[in-house]
C-alpha positions as CSV (number, residue, x, y, z in Angstrom):
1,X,0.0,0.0,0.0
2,X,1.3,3.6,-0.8
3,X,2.2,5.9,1.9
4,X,0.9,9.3,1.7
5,X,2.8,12.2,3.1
6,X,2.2,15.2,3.3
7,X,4.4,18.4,4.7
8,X,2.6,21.5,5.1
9,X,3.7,24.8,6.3
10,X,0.8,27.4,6.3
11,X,1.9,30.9,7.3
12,X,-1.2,33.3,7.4
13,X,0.0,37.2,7.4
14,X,-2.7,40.0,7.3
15,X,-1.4,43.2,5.6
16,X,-3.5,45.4,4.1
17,X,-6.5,43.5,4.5
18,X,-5.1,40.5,2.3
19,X,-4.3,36.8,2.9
20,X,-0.9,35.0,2.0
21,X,-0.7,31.1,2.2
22,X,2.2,29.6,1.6
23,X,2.0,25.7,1.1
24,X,4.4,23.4,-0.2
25,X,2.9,19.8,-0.7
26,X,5.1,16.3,-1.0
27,X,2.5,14.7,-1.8
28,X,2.3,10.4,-2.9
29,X,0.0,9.2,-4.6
30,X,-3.2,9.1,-2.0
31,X,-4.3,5.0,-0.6
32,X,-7.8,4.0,-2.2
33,X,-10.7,6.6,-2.4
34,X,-9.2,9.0,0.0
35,X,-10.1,12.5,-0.4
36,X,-7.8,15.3,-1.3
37,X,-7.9,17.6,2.0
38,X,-8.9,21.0,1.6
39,X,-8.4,24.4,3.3
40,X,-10.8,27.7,2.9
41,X,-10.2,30.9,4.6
42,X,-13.3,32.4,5.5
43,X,-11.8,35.6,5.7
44,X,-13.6,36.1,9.7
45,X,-10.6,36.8,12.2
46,X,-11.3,34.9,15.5
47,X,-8.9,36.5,17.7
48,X,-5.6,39.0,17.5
49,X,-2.3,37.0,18.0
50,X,0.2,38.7,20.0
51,X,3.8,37.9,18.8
52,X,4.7,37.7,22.6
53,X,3.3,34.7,22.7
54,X,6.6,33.3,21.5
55,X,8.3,34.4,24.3
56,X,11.8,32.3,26.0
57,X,12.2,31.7,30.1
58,X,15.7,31.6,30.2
59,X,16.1,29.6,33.9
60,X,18.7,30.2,36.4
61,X,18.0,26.5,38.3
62,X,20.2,25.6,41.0
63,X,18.5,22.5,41.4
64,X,19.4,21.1,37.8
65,X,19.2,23.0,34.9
66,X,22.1,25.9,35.3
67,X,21.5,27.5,32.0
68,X,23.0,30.8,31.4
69,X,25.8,29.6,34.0
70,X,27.1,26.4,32.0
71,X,27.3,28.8,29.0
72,X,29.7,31.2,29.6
73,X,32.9,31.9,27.7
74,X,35.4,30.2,30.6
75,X,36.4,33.4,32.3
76,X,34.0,35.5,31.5
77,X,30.4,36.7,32.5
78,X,29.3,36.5,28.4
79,X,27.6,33.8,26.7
80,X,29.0,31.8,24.2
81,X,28.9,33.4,20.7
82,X,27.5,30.7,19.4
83,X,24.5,30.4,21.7
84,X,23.9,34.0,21.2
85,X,24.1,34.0,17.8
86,X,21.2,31.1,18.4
87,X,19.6,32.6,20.6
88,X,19.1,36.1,17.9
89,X,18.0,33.8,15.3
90,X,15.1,33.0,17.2
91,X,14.1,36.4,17.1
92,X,12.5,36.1,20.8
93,X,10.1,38.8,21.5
94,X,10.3,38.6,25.5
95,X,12.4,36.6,27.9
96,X,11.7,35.8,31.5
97,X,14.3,35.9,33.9
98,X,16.0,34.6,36.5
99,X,13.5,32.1,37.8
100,X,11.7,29.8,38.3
101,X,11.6,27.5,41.4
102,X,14.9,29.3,42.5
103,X,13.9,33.1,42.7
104,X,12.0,33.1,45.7
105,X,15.3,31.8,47.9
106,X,17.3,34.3,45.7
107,X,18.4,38.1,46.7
108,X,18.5,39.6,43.7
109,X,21.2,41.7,44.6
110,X,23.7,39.2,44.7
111,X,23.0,39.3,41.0
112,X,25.0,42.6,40.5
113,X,28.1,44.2,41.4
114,X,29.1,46.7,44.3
115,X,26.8,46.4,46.5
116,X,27.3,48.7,49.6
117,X,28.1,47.0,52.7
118,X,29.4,43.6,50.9
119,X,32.8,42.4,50.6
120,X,34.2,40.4,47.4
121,X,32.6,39.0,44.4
122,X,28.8,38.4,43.5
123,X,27.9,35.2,46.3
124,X,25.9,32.2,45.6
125,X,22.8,31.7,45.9
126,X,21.3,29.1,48.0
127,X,17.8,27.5,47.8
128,X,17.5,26.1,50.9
129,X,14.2,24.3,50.0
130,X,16.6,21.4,47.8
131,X,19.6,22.4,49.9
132,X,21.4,23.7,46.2
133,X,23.5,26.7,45.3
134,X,24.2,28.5,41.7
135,X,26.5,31.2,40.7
136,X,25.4,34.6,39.6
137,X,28.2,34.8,37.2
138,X,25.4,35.7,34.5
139,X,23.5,38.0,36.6
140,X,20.9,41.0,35.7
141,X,23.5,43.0,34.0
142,X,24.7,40.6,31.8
143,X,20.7,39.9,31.0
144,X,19.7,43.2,30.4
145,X,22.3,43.8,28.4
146,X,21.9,41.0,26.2
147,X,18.2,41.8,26.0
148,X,19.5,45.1,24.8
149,X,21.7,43.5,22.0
150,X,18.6,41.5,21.0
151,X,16.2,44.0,21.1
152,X,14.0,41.8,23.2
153,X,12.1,43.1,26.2
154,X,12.5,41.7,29.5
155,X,10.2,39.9,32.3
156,X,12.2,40.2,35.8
157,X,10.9,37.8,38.7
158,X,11.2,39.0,42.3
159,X,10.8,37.1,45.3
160,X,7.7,37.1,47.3
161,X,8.5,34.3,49.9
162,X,10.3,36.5,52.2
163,X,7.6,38.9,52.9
164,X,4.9,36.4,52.5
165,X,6.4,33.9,54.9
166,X,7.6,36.9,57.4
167,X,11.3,35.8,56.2
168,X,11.4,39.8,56.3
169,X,9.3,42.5,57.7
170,X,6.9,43.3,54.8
171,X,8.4,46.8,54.8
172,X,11.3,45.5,54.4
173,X,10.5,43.1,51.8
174,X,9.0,45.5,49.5
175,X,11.5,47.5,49.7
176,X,13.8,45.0,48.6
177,X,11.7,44.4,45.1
178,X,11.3,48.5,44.9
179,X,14.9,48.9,44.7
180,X,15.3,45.9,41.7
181,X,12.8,48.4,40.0
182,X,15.2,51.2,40.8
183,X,18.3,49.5,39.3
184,X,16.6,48.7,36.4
185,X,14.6,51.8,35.6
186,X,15.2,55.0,37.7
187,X,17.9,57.6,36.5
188,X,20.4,58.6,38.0
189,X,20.1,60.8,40.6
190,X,15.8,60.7,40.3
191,X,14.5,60.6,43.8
192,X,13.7,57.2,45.8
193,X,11.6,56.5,48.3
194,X,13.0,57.1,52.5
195,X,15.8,55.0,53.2
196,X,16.7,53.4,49.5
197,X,20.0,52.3,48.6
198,X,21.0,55.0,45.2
199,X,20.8,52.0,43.2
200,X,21.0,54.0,40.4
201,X,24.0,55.2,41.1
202,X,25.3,51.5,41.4
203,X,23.8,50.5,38.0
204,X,25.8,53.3,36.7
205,X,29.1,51.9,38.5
206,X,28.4,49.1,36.9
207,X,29.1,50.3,33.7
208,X,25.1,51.3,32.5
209,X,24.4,54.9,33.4
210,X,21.1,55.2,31.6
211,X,18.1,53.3,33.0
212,X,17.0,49.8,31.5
213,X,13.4,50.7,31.4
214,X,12.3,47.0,32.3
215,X,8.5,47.3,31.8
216,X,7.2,43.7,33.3
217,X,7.7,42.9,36.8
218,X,6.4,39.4,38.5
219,X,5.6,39.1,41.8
220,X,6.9,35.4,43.2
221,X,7.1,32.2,41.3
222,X,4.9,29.1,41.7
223,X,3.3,30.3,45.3
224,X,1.5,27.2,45.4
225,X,4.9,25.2,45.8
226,X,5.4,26.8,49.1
227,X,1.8,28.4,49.9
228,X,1.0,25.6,52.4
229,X,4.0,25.9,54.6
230,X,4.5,29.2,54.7
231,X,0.8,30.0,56.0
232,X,1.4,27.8,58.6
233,X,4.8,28.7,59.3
234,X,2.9,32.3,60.6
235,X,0.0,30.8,61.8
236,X,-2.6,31.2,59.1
237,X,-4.5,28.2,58.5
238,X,-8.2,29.5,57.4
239,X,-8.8,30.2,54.0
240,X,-10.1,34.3,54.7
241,X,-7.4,35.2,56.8
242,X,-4.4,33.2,54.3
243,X,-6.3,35.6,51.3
244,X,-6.1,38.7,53.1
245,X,-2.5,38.3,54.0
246,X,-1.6,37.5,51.1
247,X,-3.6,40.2,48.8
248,X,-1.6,42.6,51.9
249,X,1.6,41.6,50.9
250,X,0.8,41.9,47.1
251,X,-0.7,45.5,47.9
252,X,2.9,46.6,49.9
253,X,5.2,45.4,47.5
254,X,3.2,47.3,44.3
255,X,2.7,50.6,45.8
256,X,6.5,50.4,46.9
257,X,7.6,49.1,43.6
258,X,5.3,52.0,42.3
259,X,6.8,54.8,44.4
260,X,9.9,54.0,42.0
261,X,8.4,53.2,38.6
262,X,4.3,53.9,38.2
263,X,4.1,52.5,34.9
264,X,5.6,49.6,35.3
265,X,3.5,46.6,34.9
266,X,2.6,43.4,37.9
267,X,2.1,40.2,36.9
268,X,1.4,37.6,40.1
269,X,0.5,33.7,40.2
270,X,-3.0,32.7,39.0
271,X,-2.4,29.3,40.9
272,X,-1.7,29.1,44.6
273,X,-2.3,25.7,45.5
274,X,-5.4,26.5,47.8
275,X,-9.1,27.0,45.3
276,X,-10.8,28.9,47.3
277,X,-7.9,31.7,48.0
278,X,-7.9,31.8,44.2
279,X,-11.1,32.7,44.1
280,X,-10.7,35.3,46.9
281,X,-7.2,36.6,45.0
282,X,-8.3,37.0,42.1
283,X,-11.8,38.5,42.4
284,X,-10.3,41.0,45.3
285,X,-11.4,44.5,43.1
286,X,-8.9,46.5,44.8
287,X,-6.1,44.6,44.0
288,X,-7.2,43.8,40.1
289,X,-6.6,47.3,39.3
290,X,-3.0,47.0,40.5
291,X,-2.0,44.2,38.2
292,X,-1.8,43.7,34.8
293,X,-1.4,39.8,33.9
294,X,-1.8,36.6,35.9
295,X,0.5,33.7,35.3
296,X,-0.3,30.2,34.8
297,X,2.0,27.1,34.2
298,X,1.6,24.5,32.0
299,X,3.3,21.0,31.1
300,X,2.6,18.1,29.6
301,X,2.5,15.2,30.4
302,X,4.3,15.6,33.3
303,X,5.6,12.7,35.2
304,X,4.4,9.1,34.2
305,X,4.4,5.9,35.9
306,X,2.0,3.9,33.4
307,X,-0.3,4.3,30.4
308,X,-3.9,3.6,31.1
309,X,-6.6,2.7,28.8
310,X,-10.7,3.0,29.7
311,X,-9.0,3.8,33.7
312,X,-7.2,0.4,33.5
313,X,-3.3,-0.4,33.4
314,X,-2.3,-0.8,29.8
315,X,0.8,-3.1,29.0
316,X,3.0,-0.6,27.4
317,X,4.9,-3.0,25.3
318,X,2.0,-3.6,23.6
319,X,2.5,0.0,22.1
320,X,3.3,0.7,18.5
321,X,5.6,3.4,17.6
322,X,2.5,5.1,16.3
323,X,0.4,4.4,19.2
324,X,3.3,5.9,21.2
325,X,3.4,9.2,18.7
326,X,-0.5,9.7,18.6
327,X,-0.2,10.1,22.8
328,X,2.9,12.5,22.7
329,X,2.0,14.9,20.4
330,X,-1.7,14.9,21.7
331,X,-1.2,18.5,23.4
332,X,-1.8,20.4,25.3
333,X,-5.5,19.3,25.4
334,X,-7.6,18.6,22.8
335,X,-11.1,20.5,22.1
336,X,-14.4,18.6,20.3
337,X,-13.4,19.5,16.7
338,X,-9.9,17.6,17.5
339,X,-7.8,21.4,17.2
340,X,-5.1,21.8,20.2
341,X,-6.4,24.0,23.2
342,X,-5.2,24.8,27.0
343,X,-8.2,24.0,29.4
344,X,-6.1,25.4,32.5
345,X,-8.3,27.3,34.5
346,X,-11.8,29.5,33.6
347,X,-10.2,33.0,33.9
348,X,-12.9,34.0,31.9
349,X,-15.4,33.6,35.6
350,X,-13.4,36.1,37.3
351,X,-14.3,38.9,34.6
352,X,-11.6,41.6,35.9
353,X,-9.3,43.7,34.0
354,X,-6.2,41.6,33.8
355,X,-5.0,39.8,31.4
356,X,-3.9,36.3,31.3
357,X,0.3,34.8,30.0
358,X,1.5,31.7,30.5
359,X,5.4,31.8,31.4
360,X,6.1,28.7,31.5
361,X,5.2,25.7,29.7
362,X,6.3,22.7,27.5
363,X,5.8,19.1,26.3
364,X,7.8,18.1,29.7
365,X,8.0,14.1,30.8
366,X,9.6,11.4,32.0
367,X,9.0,7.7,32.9
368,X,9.5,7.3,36.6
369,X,8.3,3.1,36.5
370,X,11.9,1.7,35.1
371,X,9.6,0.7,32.4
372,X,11.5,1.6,29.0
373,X,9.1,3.9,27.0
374,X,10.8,4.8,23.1
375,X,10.1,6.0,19.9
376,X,12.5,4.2,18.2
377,X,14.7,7.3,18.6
378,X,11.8,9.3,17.4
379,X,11.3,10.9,20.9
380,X,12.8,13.8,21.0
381,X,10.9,14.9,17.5
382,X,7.5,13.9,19.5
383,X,8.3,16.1,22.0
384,X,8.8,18.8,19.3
385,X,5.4,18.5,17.8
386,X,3.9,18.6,20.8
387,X,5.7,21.6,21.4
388,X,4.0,22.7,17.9
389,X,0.6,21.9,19.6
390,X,0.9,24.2,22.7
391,X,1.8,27.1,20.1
392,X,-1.2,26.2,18.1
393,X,-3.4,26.2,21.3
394,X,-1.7,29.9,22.5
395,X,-2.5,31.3,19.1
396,X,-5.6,29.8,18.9
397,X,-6.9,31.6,22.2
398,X,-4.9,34.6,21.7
399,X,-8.2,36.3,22.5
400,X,-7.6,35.8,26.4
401,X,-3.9,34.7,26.8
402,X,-1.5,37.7,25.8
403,X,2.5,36.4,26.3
404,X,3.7,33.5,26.9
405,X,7.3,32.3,27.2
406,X,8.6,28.2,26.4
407,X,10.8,26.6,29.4
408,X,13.6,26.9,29.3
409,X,15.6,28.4,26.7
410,X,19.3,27.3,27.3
411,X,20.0,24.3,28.8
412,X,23.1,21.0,29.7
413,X,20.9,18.5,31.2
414,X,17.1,19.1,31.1
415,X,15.3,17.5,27.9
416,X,13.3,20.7,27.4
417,X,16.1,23.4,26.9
418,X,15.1,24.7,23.7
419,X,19.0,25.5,22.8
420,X,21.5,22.6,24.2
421,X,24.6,23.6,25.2
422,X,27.9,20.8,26.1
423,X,29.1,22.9,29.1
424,X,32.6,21.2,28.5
425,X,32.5,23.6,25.3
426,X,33.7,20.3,23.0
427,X,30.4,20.3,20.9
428,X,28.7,23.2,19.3
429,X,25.2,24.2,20.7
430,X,22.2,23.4,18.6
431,X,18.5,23.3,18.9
432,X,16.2,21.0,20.3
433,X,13.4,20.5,17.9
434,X,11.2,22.2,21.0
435,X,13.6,25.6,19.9
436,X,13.4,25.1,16.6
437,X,9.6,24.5,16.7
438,X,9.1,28.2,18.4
439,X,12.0,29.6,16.3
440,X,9.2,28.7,13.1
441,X,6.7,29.9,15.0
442,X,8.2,33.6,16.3
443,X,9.9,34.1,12.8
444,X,7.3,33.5,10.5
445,X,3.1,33.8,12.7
446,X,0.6,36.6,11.2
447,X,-0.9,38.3,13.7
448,X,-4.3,37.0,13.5
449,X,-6.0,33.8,14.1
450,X,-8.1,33.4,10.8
451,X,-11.2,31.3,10.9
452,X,-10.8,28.0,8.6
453,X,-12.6,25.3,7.5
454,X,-11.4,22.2,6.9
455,X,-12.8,19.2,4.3
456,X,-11.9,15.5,4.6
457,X,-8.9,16.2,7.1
458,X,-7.9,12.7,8.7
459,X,-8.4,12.1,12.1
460,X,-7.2,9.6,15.3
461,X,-8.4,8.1,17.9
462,X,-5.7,8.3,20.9
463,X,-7.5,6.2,23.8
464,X,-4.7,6.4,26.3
465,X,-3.7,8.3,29.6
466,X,0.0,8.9,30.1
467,X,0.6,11.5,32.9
468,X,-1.4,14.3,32.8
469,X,-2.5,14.0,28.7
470,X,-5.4,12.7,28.5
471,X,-7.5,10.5,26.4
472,X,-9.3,11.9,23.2
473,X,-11.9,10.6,20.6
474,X,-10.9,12.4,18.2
475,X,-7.8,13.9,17.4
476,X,-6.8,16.2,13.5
């Protein structure tokens, strides 16, 4: 029997009220009666696409993936030219940095030089929750700077977990993420709030007098990783009194951070591990006019022990190749008309004026069972579609998610790095089929999500459960 296939790339761009489609067919002859597939534009636009939703997190992770750190020219605070040069290709609209799991056990002045009152080079950082330690060899200058060279804008994460868990007075805390804001935007010699360090004045030691005009700002990383235990750490246990304390720690660190910067723009954690706090965050009316964006996370399929089938056990050696294929690449979720959608949390309920990103997420798994689970060393090109199908599923609700950004973009060890670097510096960096997936999709998207209909397009059935992707009747 004849194979059929068929390579498509369809790149819709809107200008001047026009559509170009660009297709180029390998096309065998097709098995039996099969139907030619067709394609009609209907010319209604469904939603805006935002080209920050091809966005980078470039992870500083003490606790596996080092990134930026295992990239450096030996000697020197600068990245490889090579993974730059990578890295412009890509032609990333935003990058989130440092963290991640790390930045709330970070001080984010050890990420810069001279700081008053401490002796010797930039120290480690230590994250105290895995008992690990990184360098900040590539720190915020050496980001900001490269975002500079790029002409990419940033995302700078600040750590929440010392006010919220009374690590530090709030005051105190908030005044700590305040002056990150004034090392990164206020000039030099502008006026601070009582009792700031001149960080400006630092930033222009440093070697960058004029102000890096950092425009996005988040507020803590994954609360709901440490939610829990800090609450009860200061003796909050109810669900009222763990909302308002932490909507009052959200409230002092803004208007501080304000004080320095009022246009700057908040984005905070749309999941903290506890619903009904949620709820009472998120639908606090006071503190929606404060922030701009809330975050959400999203991988798939996560860890996996087993496939199931129909909620039993399902003898994975069994599996075809195929079988195996259909599952990976069956992401993020999949909606009735078999297209690729996100199903993480009903923002829409909350009906404030934020808006919605998802800054980190990825087709992220691995078989925890000793049970060997392969695509006859097709794996890593799986993983790469399904990358494709989260991009599909961002575009195609561009409507109510505005940036995202893929984890992570440089990495040595973690199967996800979208650029994988040998930190021995023997073998060039190249891209992960994730990377060059979202390089595609940054370099050549249209900026509108263009209703289409689609004749005689074949479908799958993918029956199976592995990790968090789920079963489906019907996948395109």
């Amino acid at each position: 029997m004849s194979k059929k296939f068929i390579c498509i790339l369809l790149v819709f761009v809107m200008k001047a009220g026009s559509v170009f489609v660009n297709a180029d067919v390998i096309d065998e002859p097709l098995a039996g009666n099969a139907e030619k597939i067709e394609f009609k534009l209907t010319g209604n636009v469904l939603n805006e696409v935002s080209p920050k939703l091809f966005g980078q997190f470039l992870e500083k992770a003490s606790w596996g993936e080092y990134g930026p750190e295992k990239s450096l020219v030996p000697g020197t605070r600068q990245l490889q030219p090579e993974v730059f040069k990578l890295i412009d290709d890509m032609n990333i609209p935003i990058i989130r940095f440092p963290g991640g799991t790390d930045v709330d056990y970070m001080d984010w002045t050890d990420t810069i030089d001279n700081v008053p009152g401490r002796q010797g080079e930039r120290p480690t950082s230590h994250n105290s929750n895995f008992n690990t330690y990184i360098t900040n060899e590539f720190g915020t200058d050496e980001f900001l700077r490269m975002c500079e060279q790029l002409k990419t804008e940033p995302i700078m994460v600040l750590n929440l977990r010392d006010g919220l868990a009374k690590l530090k007075s709030l005051d105190e805390a908030a005044m700590a993420a305040a002056g990150m804001v004034a090392y990164c935007n206020a000039p030099v010699g502008a006026k601070l709030p009582d009792g700031m360090v001149d960080w400006p004045s630092i930033r222009a030691k440093n070697g960058h007098s004029e102000p890096y005009n950092v425009k996005y700002f988040q507020l803590g990383n994954e609360v709901f990783a440490f939610m829990k235990k800090a609450m009860a750490g200061i003796g909050l246990s109810g669900d009222v009194e763990i909302a308002d304390w932490y909507i009052k720690c959200l409230n002092k660190y803004i208007d501080t951070m304000k004080l320095v910067d009022p246009d700057i723009e908040i984005i905070i954690d749309a999941k903290l591990g506890i619903p009904s706090v949620n709820d009472l965050v998120l639908s606090n009316n006071r503190l929606s006019r404060k922030i701009a964006y809330v975050d959400f996370h999203i991988y798939r399929p996560w860890e996996f022990k087993k496939v199931e089938r129909d909620g039993k056990e399902y003898p994975i050696e069994t599996l075809t190749d195929e079988e195996m294929w259909n599952i990976w690449v069956a992401t993020p979720g999949i909606d009735q008309s078999g297209n690729s959608v996100i199903s993480e949390g009903n923002f829409r309920q909350y009906n404030q004026p934020w808006k919605v990103v998802c800054l980190e997420w990825n087709w992220n798994g691995w078989n925890s069972s000793g049970k060997e689970i392969a695509l006859g060393g097709n794996s890593y090109y799986a993983m790469g579609v399904g990358a494709a199908g989260f991009l599909n599923a961002l575009m195609r609700q561009g409507d109510i998610i505005k940036m995202a950004t893929q984890s992570n973009l440089i990495g040595t060890s973690w199967p996800i790095g979208a650029i994988r670097v040998d930190e021995n510096g023997k073998e060039s960096p190249y891209y992960a089929p994730s990377g060059l997936v979202t390089s595609l999709y940054s370099n050549h998207h249209g900026n509108k999500n263009i209703e289409m209909e689609v004749n005689n397009m074949p479908f799958y059935e993918q029956p199976y459960q592995l990790g968090s992707i789920q079963p489906y009747p019907s996948v395109l």
